[in-house]
C-alpha positions as CSV (number, residue, x, y, z in Angstrom):
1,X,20.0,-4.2,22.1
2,X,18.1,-3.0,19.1
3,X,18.1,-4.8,15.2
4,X,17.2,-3.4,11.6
5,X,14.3,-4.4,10.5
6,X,13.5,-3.2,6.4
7,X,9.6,-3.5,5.8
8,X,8.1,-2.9,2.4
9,X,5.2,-0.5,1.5
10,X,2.1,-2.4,0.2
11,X,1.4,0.3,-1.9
12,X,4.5,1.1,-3.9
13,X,6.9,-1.4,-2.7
14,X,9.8,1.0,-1.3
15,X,11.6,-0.1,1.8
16,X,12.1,1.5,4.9
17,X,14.0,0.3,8.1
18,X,13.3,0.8,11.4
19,X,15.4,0.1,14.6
20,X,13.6,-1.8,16.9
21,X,13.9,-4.4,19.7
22,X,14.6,-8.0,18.7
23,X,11.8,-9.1,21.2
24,X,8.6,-7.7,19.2
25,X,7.1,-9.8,17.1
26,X,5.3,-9.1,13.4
27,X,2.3,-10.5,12.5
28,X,1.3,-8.2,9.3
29,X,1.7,-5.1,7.4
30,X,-1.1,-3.4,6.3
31,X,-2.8,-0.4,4.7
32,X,-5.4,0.1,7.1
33,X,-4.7,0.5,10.6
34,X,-6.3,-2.1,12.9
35,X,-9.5,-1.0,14.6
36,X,-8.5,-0.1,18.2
37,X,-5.1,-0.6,18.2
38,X,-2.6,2.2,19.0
39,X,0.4,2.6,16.8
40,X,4.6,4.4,17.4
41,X,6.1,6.2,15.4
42,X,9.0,4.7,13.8
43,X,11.2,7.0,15.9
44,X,9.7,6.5,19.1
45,X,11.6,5.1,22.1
46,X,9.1,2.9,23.7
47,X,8.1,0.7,20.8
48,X,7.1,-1.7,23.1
49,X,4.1,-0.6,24.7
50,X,2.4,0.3,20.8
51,X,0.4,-2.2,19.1
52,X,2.3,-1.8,15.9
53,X,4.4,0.9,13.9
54,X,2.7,3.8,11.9
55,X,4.5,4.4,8.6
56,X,4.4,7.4,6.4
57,X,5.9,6.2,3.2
58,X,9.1,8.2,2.7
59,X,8.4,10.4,4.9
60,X,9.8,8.6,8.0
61,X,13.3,8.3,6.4
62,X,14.8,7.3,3.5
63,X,13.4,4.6,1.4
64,X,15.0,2.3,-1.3
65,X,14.1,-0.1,-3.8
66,X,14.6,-3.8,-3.2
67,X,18.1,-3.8,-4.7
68,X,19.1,-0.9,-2.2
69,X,19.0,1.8,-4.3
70,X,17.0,5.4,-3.1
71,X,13.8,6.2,-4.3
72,X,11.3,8.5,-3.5
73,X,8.1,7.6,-1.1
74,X,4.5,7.6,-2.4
75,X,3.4,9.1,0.5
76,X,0.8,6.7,1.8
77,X,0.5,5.3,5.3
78,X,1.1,1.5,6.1
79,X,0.9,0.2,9.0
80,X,3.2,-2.8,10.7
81,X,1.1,-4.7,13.3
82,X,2.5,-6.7,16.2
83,X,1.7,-9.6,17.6
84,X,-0.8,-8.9,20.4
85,X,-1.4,-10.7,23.8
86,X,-4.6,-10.7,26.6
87,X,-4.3,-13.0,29.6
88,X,-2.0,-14.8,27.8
89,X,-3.9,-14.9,24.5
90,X,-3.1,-14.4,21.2
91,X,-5.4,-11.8,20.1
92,X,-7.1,-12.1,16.6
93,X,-6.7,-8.8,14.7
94,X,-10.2,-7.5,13.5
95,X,-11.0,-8.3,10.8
96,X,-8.4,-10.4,10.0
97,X,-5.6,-9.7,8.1
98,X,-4.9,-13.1,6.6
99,X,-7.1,-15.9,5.1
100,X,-9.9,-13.4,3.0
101,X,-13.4,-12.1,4.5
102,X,-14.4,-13.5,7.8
103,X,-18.2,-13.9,8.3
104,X,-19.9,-14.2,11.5
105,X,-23.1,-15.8,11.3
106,X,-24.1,-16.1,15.3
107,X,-27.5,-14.8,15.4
């Protein structure tokens, strides 16, 4: 069983939608791709084994504005990051992608 999900560009705010399992769980959408992590295409089959989802914008499909309506893309990557699990753990992207800087000051 798949779902639409519609995610929005940071960058120009167009919408794309991707068919996906209802399983997977978003933590973020970015414009940077998290260090280390390995991201699908929005196409691919086996969404489930990627860290996240690589989007170009309007070049993976078509793309509207918020009130439906299609628009052209600007272009730019953005990247939709899942949820990530070790042994169990939640896994804290790196750097963050909520709450501003993190500093580590452990010398």
């Amino acid at each position: 069983m798949t779902l639409t999900v519609r995610y929005t560009c940071p960058t120009c705010g167009a919408v794309t939608s991707v068919e996906r399992a209802p399983s997977l769980a978003d933590r973020s959408v970015t414009m940077t791709a998290q260090p280390g992590w390995e991201y699908a295409e929005p196409g691919d089959d086996d969404l489930e084994s990627a860290d996240g989802i690589a989007f170009i914008c309007g070049e993976d499909g078509p793309v509207t504005d918020l009130e439906g309506e299609a628009i052209e893309g600007c272009g730019r990557p953005f990247y939709l990051n899942f949820v990530r699990y070790e042994r169990g753990v939640e896994l804290e992207p790196n750097p963050p992608t909520y709450g501003g800087p993190r500093f580590d000051f452990d010398a």
